[in-house]
NUDO-958991 format. One record per residue (C-alpha): residue in three letters; residue number from 1; x, y, z. Coordinates in pm, 1 decimal, m for minus. Each point is the difference from the previous one (the first is absolute). Layout:
// NUDO-958991
REC     r     k         px         py         pz
REC   ALA   NUM          X          Y          Z
...
END
This chain:
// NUDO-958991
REC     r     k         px         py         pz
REC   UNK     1        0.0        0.0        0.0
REC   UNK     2      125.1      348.6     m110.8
REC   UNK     3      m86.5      269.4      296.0
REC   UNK     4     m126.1      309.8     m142.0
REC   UNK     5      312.4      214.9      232.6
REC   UNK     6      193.1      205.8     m271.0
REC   UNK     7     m297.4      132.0     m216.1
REC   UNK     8      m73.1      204.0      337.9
REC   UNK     9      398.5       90.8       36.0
REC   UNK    10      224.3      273.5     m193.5
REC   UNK    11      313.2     m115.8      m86.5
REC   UNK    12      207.5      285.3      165.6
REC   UNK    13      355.4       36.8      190.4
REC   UNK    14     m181.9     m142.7      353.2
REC   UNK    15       89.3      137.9      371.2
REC   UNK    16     m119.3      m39.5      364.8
REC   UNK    17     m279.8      278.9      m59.6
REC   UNK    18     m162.7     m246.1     m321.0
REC   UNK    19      m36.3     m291.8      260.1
REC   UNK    20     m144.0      229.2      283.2
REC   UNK    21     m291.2      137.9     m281.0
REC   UNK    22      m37.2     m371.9     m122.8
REC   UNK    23     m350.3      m73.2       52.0
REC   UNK    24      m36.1     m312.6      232.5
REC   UNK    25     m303.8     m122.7     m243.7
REC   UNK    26      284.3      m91.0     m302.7
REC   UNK    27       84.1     m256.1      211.2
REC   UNK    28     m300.7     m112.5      170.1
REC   UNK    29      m79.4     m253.0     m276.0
REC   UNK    30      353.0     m213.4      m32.2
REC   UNK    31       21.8     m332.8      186.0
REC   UNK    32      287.3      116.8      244.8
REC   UNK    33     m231.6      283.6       96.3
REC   UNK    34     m409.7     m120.7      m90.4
REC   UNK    35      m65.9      m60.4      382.9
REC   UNK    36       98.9      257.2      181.1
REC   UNK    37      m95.8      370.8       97.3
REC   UNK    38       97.2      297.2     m148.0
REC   UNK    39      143.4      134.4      310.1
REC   UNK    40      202.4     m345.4      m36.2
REC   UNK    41       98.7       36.3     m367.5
REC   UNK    42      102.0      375.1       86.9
REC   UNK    43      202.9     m119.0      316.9
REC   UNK    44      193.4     m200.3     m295.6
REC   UNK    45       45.7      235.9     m249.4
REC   UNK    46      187.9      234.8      252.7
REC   UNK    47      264.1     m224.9       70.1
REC   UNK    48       34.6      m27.8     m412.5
REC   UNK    49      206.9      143.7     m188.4
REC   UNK    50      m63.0       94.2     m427.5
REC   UNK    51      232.8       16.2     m280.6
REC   UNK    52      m26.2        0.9     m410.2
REC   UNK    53      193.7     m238.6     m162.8
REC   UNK    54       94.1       60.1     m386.4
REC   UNK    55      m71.2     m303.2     m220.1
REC   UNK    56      340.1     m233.2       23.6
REC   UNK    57       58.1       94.5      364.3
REC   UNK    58      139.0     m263.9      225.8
REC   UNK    59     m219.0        6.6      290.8
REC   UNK    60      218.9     m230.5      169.0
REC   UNK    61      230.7     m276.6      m80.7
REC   UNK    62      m30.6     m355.4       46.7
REC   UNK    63      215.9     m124.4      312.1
REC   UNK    64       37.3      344.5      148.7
REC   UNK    65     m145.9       46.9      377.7
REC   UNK    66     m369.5       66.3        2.2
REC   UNK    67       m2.1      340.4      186.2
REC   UNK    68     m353.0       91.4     m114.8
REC   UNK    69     m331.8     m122.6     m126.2
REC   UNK    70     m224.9      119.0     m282.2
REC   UNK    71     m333.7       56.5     m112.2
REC   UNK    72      m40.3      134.6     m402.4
REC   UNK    73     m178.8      255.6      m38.6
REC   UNK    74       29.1       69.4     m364.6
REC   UNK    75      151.4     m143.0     m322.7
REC   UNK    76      143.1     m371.4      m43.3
REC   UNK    77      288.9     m200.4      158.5
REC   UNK    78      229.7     m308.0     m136.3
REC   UNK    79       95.1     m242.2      228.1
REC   UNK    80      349.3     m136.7      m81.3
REC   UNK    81      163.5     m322.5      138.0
REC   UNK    82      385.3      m84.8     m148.1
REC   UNK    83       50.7     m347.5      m69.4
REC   UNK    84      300.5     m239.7      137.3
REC   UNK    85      151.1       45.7     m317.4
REC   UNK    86      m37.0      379.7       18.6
REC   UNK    87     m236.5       89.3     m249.6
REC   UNK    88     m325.6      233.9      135.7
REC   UNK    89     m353.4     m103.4      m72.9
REC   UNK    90     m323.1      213.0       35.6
REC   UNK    91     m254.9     m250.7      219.2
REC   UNK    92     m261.0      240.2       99.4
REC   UNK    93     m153.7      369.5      m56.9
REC   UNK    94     m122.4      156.7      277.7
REC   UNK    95     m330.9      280.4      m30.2
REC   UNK    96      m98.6      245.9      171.3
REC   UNK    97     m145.0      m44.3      331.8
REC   UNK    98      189.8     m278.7       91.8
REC   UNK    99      307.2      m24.9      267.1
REC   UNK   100      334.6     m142.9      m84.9
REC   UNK   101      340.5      m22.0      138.0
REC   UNK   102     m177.5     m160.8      312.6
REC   UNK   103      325.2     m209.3       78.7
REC   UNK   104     m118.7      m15.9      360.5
REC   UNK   105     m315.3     m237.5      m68.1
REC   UNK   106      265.5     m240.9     m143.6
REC   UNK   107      176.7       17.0      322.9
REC   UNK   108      280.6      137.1     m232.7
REC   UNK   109      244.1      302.2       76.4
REC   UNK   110      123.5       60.0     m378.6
REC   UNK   111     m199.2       60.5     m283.7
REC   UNK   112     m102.6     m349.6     m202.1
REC   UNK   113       m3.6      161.8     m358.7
REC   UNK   114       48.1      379.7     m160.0
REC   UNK   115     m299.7      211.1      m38.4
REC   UNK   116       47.1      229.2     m322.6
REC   UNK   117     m211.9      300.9     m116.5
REC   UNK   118     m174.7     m145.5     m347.9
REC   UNK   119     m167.3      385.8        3.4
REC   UNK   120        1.8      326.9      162.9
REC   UNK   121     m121.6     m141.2      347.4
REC   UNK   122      m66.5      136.0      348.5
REC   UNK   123       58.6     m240.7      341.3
REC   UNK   124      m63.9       95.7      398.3
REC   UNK   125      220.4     m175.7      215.6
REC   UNK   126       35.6      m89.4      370.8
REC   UNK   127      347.4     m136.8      177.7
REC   UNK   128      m24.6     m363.6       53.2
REC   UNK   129       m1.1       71.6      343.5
REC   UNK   130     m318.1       93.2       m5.8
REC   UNK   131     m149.0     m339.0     m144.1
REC   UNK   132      m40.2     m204.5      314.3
REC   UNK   133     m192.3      318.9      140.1
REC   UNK   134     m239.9       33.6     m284.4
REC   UNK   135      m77.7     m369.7      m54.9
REC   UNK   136      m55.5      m28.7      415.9
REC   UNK   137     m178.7      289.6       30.4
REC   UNK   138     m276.0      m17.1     m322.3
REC   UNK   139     m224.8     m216.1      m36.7
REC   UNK   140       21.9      m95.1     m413.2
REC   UNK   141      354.2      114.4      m51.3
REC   UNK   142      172.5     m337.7       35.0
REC   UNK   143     m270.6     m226.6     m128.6
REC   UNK   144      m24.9      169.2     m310.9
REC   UNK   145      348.1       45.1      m27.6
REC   UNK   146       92.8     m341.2        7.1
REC   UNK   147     m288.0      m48.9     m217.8
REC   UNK   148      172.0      237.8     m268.0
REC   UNK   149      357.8     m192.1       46.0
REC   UNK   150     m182.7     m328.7      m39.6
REC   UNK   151     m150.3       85.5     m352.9
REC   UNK   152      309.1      181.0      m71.8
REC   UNK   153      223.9     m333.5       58.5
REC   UNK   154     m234.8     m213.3     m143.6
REC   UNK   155       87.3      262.2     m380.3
REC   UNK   156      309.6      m59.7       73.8
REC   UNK   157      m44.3     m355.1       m2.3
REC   UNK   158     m182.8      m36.1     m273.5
REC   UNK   159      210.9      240.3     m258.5
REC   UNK   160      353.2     m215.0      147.7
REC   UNK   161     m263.6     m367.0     m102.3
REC   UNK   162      m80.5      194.2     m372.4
REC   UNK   163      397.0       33.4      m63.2
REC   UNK   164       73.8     m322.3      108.1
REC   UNK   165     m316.1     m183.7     m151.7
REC   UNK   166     m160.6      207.4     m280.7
REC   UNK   167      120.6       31.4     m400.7
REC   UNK   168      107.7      389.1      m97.1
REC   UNK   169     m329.9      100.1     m161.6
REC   UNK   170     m210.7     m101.3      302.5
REC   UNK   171      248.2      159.1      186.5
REC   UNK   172       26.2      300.8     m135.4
REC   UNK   173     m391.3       30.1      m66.0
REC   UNK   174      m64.3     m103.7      383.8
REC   UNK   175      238.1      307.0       75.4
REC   UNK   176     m159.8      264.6     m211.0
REC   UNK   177     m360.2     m134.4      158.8
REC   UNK   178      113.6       37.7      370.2
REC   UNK   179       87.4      417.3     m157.6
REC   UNK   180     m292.5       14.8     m115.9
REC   UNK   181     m221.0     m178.3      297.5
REC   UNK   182      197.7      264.1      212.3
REC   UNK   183       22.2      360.5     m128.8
REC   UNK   184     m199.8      m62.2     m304.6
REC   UNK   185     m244.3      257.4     m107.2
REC   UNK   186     m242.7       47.0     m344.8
REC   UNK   187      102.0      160.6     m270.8
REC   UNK   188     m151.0       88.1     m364.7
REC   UNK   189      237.2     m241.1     m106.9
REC   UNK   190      m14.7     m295.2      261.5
REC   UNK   191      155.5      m55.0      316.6
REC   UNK   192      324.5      261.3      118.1
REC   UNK   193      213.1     m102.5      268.2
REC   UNK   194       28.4      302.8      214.2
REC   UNK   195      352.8       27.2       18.4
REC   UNK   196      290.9      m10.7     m185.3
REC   UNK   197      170.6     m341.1     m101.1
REC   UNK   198      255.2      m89.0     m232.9
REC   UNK   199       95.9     m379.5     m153.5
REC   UNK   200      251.7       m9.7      182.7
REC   UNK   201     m243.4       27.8      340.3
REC   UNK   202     m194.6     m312.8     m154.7
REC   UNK   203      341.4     m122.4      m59.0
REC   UNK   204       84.7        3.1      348.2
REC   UNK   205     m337.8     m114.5      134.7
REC   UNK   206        8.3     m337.5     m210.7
REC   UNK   207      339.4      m77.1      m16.0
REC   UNK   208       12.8      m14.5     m362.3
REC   UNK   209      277.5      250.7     m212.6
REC   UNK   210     m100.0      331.9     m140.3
REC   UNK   211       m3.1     m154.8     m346.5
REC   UNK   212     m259.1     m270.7        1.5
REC   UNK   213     m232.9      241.3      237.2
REC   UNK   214       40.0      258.4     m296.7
REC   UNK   215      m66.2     m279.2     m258.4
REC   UNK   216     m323.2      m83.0      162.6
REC   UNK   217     m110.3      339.7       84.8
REC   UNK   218       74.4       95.9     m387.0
REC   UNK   219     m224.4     m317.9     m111.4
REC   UNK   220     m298.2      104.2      220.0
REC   UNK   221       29.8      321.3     m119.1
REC   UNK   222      m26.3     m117.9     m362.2
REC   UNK   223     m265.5     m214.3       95.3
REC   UNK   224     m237.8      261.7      176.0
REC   UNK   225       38.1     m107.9      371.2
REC   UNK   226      253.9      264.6      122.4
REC   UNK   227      104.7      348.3      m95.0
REC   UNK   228      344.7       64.4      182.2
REC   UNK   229      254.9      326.2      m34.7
REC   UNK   230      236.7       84.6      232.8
REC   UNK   231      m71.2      m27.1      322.1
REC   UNK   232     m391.2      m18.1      m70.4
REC   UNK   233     m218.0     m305.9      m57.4
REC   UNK   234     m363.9       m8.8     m100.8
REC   UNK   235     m195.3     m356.6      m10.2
REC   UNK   236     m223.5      m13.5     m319.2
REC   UNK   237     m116.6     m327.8       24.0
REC   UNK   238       m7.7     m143.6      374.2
REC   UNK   239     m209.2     m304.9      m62.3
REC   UNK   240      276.1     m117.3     m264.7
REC   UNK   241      238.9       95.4      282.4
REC   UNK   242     m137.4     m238.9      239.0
REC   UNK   243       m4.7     m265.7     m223.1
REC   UNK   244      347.7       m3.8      m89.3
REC   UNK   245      124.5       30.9      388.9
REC   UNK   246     m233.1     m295.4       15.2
REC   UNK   247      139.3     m225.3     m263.7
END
């Protein structure tokens, strides 16, 4: 599910003063935050702190110490995990209204993967300090956190079984899908994905080179099912879509 966060949020340079005028009811409806009060949420939000990230920012690094958590705001994330034998694959995109970096609920103190700006985004964050506090002291907050890091493992799981398991095509097609499941939105011409990705992203997400992800996305296109530039995709066909990452 895509939370409807950043269409109520300008992307701007952010401070202390934008968190202390964020209205409480922008959060109200996310999981982390759905059952409590808004005297709750705001006793939250002032122990956050904001900041814009440009697209391709590093948010932070996989292995580093997890000094704070996060909750997106606005814009689109890439989570990055390097292999054993050193090369980096994408296994999930985060939207807004979720939280991430939340190496404490894996009983971890460094950070499992990288989290990467795909667009112009916008995160609060709290020290990690502060997470046994929050999930003791509101009701919701750890249930549905854990919920969210369930469903975010089980992705991961699944996109590591389709590299192992699955042939290119389906691959590549079950990767464009997930986009398009996520962030996609209607266009005059089919289905955009909201933010930007390049073949070599896809690349990364399937395991597969940049060549045979640009083959494939150059046959759809002939065929009708994709239009793709740079950085920009549109689905034109997502029923023949599904049926080749079902194949």
């Amino acid at each position: 599910m895509v939370y409807e966060v950043g269409a109520n949020i300008a992307l701007k340079q952010t401070s202390e003063p934008f968190v202390a005028k964020l209205d409480e009811s922008l959060l109200s409806g996310l999981p982390p935050f759905s059952r409590l009060s808004r005297e709750q949420i705001r006793e939250i939000l002032d122990h956050a702190t904001s900041r814009r990230y440009d697209e391709g920012t590093e948010i932070f690094r996989e292995g580093h110490d997890a000094e704070r958590f996060y909750l997106l705001l606005d814009g689109y994330l890439r989570v990055v995990r390097t292999t054993p034998g050193g090369d980096q694959i994408i296994v999930l995109h985060i939207a807004p209204g979720q939280l991430f970096g939340i190496a404490p609920a894996l009983q971890r103190d460094t950070y499992p993967a990288s989290a990467i700006a795909a667009a112009e985004s916008i995160a609060l964050s709290w020290p990690v300090r502060l997470w046994p506090d929050f999930t003791a002291s509101y009701e919701g907050f750890a249930s549905e956190s854990y919920k969210t890091l369930g469903k975010r493992l089980g992705q991961i799981q699944e996109t590591l079984t389709e590299m192992a398991t699955q042939a290119v095509e389906k691959r590549v097609a079950s990767a464009v899908l997930r986009l398009v499941n996520q962030s996609g939105r209607k266009t005059g011409e089919g289905i955009e994905i909201a933010f930007p990705v390049t073949r070599q992203n896809i690349s990364d997400m399937t395991g597969t080179t940049l060549h045979t992800v640009s083959r494939l996305l150059s046959a759809w296109e002939k065929s009708g099912i994709v239009r793709s530039t740079r950085k920009h995709i549109v689905v034109t066909d997502p029923h023949r879509l599904v049926l080749l990452s079902d194949v």
